[in-house]
VOTOR-930347 format. One record per atom (N, C-alpha, C): chain; atom name; x, y, z. Coordinates in Angstrom, 2 decimals. Example, Ala and Ser with C-alpha at 12.3 -4.5 7.8 and 13.67 -1.06 7.14 Angstrom:
residues 2
A / N / 13.19 / -5.69 / 7.80
A / CA / 12.30 / -4.50 / 7.80
A / C / 13.20 / -3.30 / 7.80
A / N / 12.85 / -2.25 / 7.08
A / CA / 13.67 / -1.06 / 7.14
A / C / 12.90 / 0.03 / 7.87
end
This chain:
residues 87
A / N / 80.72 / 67.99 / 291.72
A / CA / 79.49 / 68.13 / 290.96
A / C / 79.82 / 68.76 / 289.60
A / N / 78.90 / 68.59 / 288.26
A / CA / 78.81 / 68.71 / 287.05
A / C / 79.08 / 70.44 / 287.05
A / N / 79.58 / 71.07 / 286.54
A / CA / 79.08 / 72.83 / 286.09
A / C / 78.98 / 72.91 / 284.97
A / N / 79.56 / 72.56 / 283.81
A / CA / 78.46 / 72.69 / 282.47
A / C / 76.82 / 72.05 / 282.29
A / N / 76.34 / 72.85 / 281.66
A / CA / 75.02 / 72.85 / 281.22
A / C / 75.19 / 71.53 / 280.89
A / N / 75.40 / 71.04 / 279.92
A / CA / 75.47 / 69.12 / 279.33
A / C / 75.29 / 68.40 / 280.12
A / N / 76.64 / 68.45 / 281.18
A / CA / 76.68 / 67.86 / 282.04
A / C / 75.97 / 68.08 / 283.52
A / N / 75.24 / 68.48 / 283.57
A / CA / 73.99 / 68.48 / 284.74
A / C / 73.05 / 68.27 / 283.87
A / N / 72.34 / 68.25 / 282.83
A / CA / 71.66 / 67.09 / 282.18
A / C / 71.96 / 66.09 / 282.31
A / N / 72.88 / 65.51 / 281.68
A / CA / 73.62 / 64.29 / 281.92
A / C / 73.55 / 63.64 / 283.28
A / N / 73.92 / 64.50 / 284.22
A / CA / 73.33 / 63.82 / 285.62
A / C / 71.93 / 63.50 / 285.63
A / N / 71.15 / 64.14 / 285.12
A / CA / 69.71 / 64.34 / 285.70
A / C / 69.10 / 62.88 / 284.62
A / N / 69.59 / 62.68 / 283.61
A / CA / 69.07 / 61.62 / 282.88
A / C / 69.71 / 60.37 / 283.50
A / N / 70.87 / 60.33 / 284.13
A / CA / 71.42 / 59.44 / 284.67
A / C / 70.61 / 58.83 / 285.71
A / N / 70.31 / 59.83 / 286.55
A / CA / 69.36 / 59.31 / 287.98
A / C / 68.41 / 58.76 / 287.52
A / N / 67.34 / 59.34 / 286.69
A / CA / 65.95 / 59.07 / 285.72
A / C / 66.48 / 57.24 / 285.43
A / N / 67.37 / 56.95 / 284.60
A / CA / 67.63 / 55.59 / 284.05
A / C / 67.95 / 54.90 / 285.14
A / N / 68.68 / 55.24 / 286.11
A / CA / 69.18 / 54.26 / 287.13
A / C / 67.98 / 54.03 / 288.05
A / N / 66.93 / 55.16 / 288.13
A / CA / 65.76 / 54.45 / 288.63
A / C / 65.00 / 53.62 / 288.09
A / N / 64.97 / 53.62 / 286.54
A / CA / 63.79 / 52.92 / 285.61
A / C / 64.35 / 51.39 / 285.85
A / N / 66.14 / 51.55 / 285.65
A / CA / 66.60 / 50.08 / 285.35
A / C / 66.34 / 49.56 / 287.01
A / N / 66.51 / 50.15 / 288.04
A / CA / 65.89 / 49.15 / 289.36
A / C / 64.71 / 48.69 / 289.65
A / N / 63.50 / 49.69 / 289.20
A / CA / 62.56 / 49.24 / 288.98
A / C / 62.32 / 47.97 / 288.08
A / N / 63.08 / 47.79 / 286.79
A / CA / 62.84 / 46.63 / 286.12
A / C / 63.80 / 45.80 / 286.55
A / N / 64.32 / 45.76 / 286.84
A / CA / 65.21 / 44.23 / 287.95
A / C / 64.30 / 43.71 / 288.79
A / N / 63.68 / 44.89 / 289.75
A / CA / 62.98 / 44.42 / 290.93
A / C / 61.88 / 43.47 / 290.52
A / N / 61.17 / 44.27 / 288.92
A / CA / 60.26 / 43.51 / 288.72
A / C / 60.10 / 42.00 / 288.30
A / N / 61.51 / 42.08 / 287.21
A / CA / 62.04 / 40.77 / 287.02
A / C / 61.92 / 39.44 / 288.24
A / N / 62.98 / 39.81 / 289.42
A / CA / 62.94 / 39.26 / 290.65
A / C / 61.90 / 38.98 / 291.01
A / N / 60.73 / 39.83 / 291.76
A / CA / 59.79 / 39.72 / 291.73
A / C / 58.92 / 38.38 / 291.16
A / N / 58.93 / 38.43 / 289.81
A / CA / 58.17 / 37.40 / 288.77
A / C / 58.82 / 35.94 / 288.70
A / N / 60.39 / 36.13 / 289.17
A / CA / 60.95 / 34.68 / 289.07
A / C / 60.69 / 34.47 / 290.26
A / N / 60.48 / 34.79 / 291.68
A / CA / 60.07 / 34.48 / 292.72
A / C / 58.66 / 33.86 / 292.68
A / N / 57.72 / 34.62 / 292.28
A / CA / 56.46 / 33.88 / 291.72
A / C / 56.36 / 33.00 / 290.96
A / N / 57.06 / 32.98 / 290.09
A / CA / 57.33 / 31.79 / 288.98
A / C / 57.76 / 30.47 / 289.80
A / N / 58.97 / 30.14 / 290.61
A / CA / 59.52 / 29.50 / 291.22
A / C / 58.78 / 28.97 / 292.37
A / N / 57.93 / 29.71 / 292.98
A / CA / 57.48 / 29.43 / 294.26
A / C / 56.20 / 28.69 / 293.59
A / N / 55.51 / 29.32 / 292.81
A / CA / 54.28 / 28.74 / 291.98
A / C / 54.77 / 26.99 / 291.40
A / N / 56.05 / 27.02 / 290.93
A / CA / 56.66 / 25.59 / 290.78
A / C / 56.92 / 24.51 / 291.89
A / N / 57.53 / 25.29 / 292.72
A / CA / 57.55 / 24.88 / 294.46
A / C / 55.86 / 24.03 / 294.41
A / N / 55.20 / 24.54 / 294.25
A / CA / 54.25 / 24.52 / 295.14
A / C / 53.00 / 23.23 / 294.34
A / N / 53.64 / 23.48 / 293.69
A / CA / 53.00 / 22.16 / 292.49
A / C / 51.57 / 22.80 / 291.77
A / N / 51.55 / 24.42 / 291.43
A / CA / 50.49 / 24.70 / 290.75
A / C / 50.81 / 24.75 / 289.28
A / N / 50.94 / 23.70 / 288.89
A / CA / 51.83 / 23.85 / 287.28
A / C / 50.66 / 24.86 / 286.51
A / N / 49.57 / 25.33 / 286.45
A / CA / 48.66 / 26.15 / 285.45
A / C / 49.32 / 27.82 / 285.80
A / N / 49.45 / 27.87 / 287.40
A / CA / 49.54 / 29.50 / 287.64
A / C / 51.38 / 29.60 / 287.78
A / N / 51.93 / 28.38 / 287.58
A / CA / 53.15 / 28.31 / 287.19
A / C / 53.29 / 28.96 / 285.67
A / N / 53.03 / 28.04 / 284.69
A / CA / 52.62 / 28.43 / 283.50
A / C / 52.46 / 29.66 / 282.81
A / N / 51.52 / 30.21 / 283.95
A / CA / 51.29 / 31.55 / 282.95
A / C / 52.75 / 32.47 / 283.88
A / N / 52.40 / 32.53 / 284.82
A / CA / 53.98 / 33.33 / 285.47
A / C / 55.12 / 33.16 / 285.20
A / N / 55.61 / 31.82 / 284.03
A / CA / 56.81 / 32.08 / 283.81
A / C / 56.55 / 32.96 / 282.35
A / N / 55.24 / 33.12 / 281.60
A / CA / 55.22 / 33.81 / 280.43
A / C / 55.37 / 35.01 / 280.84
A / N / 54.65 / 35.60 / 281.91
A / CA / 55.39 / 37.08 / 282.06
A / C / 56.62 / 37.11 / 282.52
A / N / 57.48 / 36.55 / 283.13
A / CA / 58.61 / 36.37 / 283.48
A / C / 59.37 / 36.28 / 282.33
A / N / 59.23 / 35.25 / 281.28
A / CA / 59.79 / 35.21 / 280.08
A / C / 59.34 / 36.68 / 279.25
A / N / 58.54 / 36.88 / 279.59
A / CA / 58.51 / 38.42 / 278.72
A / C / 59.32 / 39.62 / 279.03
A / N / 59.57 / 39.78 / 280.43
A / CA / 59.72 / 40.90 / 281.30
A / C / 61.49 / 40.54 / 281.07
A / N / 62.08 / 39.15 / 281.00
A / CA / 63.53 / 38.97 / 280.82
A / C / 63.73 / 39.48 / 279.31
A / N / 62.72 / 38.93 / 278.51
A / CA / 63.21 / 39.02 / 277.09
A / C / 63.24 / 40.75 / 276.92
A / N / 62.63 / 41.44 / 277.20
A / CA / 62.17 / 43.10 / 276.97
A / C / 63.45 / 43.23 / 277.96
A / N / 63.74 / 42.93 / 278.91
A / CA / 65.46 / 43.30 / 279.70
A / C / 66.88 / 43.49 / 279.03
A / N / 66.46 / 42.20 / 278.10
A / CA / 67.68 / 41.36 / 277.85
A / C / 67.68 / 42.49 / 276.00
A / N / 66.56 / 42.69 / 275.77
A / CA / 66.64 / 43.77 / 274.13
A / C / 67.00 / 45.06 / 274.53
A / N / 66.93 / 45.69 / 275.66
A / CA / 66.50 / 46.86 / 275.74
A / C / 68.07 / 47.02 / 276.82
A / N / 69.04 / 45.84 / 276.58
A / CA / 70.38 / 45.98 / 277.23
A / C / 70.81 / 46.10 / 278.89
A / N / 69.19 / 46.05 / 279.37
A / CA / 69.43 / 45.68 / 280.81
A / C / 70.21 / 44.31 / 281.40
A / N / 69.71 / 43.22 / 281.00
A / CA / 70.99 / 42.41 / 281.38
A / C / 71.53 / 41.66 / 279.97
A / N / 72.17 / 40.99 / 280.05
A / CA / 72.97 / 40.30 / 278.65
A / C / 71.97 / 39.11 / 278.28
A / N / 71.60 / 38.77 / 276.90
A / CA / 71.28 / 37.93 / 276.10
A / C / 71.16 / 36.53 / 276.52
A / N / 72.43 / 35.98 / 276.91
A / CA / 72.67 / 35.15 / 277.71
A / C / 72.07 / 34.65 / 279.20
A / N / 72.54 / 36.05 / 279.96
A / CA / 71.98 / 35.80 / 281.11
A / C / 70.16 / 35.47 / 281.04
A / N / 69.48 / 36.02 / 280.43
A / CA / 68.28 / 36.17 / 280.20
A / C / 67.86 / 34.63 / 279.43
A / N / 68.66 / 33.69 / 278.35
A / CA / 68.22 / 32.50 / 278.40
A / C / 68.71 / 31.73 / 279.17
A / N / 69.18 / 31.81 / 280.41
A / CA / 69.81 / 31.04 / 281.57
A / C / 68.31 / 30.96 / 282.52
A / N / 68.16 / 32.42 / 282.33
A / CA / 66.97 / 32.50 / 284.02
A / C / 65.71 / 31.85 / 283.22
A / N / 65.72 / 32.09 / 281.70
A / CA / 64.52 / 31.16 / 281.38
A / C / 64.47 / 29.83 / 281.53
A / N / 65.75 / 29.50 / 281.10
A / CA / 65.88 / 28.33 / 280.79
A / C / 65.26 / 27.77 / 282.57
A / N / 65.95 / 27.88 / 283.51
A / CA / 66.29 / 27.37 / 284.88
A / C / 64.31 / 27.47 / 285.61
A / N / 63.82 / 28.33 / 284.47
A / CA / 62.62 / 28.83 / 285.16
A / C / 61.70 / 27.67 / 284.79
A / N / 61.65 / 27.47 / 283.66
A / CA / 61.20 / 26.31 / 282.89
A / C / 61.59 / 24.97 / 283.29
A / N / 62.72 / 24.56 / 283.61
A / CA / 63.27 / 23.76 / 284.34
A / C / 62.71 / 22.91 / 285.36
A / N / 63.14 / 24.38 / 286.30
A / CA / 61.66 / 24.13 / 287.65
A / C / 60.41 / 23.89 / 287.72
A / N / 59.52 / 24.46 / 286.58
A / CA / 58.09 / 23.98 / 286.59
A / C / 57.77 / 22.68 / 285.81
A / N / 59.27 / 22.23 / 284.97
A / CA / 59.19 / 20.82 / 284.69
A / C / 59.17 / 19.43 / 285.56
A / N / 59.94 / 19.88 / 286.26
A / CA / 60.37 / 18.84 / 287.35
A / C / 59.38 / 19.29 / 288.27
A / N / 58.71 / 20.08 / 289.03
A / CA / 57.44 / 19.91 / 289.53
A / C / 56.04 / 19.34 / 289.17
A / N / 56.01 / 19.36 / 287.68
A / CA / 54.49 / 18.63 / 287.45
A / C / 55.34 / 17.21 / 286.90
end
C-alpha cells in the first residue's frame, strides 16, 4: 500500500475513475445490445433512434479516451450496418 500523502490520493482518484470508466462501458454495451436487438427485430424507427444514443455515448467514449477513435467508428459503423440490412 501507498504511504505518501500523493500517493494515497492517487489511489483514491484511481478507484473513483476505474468506477466511472465501467460504468460507461457498461452503458455503451448496454445501448449496442438495444441497438442490435432493436435491428434483430425489424423495428427500424426504435432502431434508429438507439443507435443515436449509442452513437453518442461511443463518440463522448472515444473523446474523452475511453476507448480508441477507431474502435468507436468500427462499433458505429457495424451498428448501422445492422439496422441496414434489417429494414
Amino acid at each position: 500500500m501507498a504511504n505518501h500523502k500523493s500517493a494515497l490520493k492517487r489511489v483514491r482518484q484511481t478507484k473513483v475513475r476505474t468506477e466511472r470508466n465501467r460504468q460507461r462501458k457498461a452503458t455503451i454495451k448496454s445501448l449496442r445490445k438495444e441497438t442490435l436487438s432493436a435491428a434483430e427485430s425489424g423495428d427500424v424507427k426504435t432502431a434508429s433512434e438507439s443507435l443515436s444514443k449509442f452513437s453518442s455515448a461511443v463518440d463522448k467514449a472515444a473523446k474523452k479516451g475511453l476507448i480508441h477513435k477507431s474502435k468507436a467508428a468500427n462499433l458505429k459503423s457495424k451498428a448501422a450496418k445492422a439496422i441496414a440490412s434489417a429494414s
